[in-house]
Backbone as a ProteinNet text record, in pm:
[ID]
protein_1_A
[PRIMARY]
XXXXXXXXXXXXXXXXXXXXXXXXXXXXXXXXXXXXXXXXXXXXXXXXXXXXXXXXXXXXXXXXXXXXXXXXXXXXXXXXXXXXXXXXXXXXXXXXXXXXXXXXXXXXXXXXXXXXXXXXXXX
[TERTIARY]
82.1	0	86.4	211.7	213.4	384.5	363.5	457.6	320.1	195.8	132.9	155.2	115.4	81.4	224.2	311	443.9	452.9	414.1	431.5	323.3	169.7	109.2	130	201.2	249.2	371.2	499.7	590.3	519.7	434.5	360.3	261.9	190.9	131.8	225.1	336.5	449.1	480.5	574.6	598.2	479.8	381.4	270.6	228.1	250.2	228.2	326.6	463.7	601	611.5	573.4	604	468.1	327.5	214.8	165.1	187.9	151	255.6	143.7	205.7	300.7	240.3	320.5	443.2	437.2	550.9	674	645	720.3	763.9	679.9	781	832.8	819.9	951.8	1073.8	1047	1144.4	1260.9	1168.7	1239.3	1359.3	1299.5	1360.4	1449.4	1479.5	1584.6	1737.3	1657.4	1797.8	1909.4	2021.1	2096.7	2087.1	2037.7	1931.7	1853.9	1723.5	1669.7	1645.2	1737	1764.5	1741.8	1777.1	1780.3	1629.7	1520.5	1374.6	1327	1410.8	1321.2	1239.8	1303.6	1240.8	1113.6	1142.2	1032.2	924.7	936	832.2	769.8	812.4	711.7	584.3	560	458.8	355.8	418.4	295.1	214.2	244.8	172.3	80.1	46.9	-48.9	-179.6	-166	-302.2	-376	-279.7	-331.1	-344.4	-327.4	-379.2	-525	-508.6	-595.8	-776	-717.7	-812	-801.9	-752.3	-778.7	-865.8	-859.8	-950.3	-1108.4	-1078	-1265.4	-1333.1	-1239.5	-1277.1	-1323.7	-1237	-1251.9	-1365.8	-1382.5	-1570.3	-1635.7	-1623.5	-1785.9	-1776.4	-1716.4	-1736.5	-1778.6	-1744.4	-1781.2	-1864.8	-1937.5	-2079.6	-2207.3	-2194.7	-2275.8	-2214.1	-2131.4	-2105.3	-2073.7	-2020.9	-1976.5	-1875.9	-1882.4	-1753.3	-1634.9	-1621.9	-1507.3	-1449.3	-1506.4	-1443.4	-1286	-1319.5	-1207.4	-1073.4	-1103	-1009.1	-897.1	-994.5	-948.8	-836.9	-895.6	-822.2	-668.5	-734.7	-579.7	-482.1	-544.8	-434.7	-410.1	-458.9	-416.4	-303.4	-324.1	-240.3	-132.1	-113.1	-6.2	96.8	54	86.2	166.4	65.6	96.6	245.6	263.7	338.5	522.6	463.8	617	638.6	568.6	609.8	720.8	633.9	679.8	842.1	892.9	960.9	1065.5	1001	1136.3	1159.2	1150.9	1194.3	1360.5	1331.5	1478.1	1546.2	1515.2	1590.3	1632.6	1597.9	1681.6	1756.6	1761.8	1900.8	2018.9	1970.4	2095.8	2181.8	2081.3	2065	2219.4	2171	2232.7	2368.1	2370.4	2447.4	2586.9	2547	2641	2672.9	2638.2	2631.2	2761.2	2678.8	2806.7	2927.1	2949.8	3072.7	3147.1	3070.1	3140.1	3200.4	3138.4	3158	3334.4	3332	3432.5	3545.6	3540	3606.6	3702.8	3590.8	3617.6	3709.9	3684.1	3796.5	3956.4	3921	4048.4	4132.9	4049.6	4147.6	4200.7	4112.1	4152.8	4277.8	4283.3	4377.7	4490.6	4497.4	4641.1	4666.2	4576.3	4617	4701.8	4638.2	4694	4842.8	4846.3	4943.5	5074.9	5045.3	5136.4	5224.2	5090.5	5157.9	5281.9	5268	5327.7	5437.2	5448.7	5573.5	5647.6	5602.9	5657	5747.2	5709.8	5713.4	5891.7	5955.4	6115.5	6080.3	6169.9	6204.1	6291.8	6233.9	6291.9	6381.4	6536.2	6599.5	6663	6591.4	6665	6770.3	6859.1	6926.7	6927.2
-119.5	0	125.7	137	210.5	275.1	140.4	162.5	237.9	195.5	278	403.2	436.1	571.7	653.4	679.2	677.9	685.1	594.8	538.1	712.9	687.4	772.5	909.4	969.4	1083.6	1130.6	1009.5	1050.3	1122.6	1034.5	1052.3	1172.9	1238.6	1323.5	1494.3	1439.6	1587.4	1603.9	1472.4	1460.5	1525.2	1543.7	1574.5	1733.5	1779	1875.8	1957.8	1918.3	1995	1989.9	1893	1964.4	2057.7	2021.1	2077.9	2192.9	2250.6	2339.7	2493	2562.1	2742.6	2780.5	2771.9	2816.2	2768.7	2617.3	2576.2	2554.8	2571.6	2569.2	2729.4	2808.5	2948	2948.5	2919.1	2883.6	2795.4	2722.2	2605	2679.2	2830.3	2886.6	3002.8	3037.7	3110.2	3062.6	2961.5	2855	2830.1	2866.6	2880	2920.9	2910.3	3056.5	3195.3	3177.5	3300.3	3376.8	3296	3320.9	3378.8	3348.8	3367.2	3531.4	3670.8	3751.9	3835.9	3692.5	3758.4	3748.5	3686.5	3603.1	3747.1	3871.5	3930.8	4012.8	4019.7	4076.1	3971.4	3827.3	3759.5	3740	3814.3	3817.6	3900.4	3929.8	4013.3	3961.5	3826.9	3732.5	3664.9	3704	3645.5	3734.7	3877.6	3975.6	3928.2	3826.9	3765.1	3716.3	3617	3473	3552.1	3670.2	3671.7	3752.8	3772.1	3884.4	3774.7	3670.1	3565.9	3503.8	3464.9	3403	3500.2	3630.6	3729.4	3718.5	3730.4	3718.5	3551.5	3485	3367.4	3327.1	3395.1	3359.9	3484.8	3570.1	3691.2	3605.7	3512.6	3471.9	3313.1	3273.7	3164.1	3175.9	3335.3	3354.8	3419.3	3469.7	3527.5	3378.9	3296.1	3207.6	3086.6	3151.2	3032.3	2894.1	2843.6	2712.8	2642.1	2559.6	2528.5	2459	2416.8	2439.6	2527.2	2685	2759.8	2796.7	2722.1	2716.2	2672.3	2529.3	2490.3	2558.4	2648.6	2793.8	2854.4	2871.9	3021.8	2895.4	2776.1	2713.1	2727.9	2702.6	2641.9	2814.8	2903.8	3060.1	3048.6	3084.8	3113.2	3067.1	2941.6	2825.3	2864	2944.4	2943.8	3123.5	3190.6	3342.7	3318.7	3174.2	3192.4	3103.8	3062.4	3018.6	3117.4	3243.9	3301.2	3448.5	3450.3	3555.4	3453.3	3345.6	3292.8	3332.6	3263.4	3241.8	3360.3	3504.3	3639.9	3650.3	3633.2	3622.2	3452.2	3414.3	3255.9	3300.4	3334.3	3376.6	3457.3	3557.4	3679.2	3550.1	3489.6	3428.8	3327.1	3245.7	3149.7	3269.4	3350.5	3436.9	3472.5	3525.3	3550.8	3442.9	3342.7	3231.4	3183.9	3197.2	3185.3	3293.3	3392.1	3454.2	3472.9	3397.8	3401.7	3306.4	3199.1	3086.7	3038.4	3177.9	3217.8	3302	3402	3463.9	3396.5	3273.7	3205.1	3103.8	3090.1	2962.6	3072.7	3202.5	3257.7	3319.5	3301.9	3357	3241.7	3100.4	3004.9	2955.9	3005.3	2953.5	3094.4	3205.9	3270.8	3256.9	3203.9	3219.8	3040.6	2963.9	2821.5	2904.8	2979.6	3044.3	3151.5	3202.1	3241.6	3135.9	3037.6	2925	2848.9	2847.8	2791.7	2820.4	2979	3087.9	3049.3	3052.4	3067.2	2919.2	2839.4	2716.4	2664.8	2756.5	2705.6	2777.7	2663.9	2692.3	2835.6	2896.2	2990.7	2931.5	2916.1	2874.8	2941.7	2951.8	3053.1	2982.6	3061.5	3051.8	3136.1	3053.1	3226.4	3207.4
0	0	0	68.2	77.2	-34.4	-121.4	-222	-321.6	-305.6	-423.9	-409.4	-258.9	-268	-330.1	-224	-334.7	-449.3	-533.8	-680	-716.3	-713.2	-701.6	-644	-545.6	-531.3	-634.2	-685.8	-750.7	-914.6	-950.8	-1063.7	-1107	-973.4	-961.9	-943	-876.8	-882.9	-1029.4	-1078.8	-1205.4	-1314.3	-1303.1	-1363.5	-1392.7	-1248.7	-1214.5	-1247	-1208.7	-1221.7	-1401.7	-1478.8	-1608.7	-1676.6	-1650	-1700.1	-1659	-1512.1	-1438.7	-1485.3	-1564.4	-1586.2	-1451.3	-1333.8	-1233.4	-1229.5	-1243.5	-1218.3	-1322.2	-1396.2	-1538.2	-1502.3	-1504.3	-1466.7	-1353.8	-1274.1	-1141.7	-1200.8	-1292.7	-1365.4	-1379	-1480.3	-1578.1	-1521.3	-1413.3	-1314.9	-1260.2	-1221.9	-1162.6	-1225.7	-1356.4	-1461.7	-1457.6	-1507	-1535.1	-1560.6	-1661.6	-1718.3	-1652.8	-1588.9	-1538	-1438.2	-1330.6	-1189.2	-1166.4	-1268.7	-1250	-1252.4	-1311.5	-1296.1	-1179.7	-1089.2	-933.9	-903.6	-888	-796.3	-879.8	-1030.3	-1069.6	-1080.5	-1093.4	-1077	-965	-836.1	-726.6	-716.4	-862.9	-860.2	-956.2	-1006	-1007.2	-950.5	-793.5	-668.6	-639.3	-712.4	-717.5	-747.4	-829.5	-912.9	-795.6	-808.3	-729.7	-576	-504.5	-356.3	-425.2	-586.4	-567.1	-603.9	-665.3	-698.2	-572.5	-481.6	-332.2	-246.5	-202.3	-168.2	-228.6	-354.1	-431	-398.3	-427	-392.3	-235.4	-159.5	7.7	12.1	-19.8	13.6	-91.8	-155.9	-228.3	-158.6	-75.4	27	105.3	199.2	287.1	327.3	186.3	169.3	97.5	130.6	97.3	-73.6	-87.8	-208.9	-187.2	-262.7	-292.9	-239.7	-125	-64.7	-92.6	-187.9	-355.3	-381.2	-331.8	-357	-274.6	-130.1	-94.9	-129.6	-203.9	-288.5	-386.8	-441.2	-554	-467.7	-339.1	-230.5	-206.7	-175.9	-118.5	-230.2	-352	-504.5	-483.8	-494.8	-495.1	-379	-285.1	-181.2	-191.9	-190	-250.9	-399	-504.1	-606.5	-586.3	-531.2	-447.2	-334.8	-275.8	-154	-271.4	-292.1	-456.3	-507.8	-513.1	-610.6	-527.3	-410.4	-310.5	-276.5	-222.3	-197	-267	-404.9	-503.4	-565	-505.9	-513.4	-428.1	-304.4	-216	-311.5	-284.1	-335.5	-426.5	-556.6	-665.4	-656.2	-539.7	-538	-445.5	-371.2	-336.9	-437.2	-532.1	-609.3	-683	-722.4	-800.1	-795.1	-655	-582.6	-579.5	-542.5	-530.6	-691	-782.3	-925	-973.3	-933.4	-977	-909.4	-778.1	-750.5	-722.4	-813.7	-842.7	-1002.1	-1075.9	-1205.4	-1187.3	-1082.5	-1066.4	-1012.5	-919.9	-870.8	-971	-1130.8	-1176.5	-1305.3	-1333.6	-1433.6	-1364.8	-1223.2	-1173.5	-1173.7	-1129.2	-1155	-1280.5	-1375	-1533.4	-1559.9	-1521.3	-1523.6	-1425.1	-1372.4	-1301.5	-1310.1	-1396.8	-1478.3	-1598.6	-1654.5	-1767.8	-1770.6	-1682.3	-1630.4	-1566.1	-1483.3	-1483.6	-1551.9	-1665.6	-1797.3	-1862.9	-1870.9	-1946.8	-1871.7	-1770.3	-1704.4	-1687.2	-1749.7	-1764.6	-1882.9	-1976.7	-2081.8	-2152.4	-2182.9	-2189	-2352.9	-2320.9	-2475	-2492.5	-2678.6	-2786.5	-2861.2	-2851.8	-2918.4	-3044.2	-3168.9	-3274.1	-3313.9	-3429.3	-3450.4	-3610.9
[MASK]
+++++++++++++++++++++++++++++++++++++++++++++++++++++++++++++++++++++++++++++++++++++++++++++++++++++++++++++++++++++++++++

């Protein structure tokens, strides 16, 4: 039983993590590239608190109790997006100074070299 569920949870992330808009743009953000949108994409969490609000006053004015569902997948999709604003400046952060780390060593590899290497005197 409890290899299904498993089996069934791995399958359902897998599902979600490639089909889901949200999550495919968090994907995309994660990138190299990307990493430098983290903080302007925290303002795609504008939507989704602003669709969790309408949704939570027409629940809580007599609607459909489904609608809660809406407010959780909102909130949830609103709270990834606020997150991965800081995460990507560090994400970043450490990116690039492991970028700087990796040309100083290819230069003073390059520099080593130079200084290894016998001169050839013709005459």
């Amino acid at each position: 039983m409890f290899r299904l569920i498993w089996t069934l949870s791995v399958h359902t992330r897998d599902y979600l993590h490639r089909y889901m808009p949200s999550n495919r743009l968090l994907a995309a953000i994660r990138t190299r590239r990307g990493l430098k949108w983290g903080i302007p994409a925290m303002l795609v969490a504008l939507p989704y608190i602003l669709i969790a609000s309408i949704c939570s006053g027409a629940a809580a004015d007599g609607g459909p109790g489904w609608l809660h569902l809406i407010v959780l997948w909102a909130c949830w999709n609103a709270l990834k997006f606020i997150i991965m604003g800081p995460v990507s400046v560090v994400l970043l952060i450490r990116t690039r100074l492991r970028e700087v780390a990796n040309r100083r060593h290819q230069r003073r590899e390059a520099v080593a070299e130079a200084d290894t290497r016998v001169p050839v005197l013709r005459s």
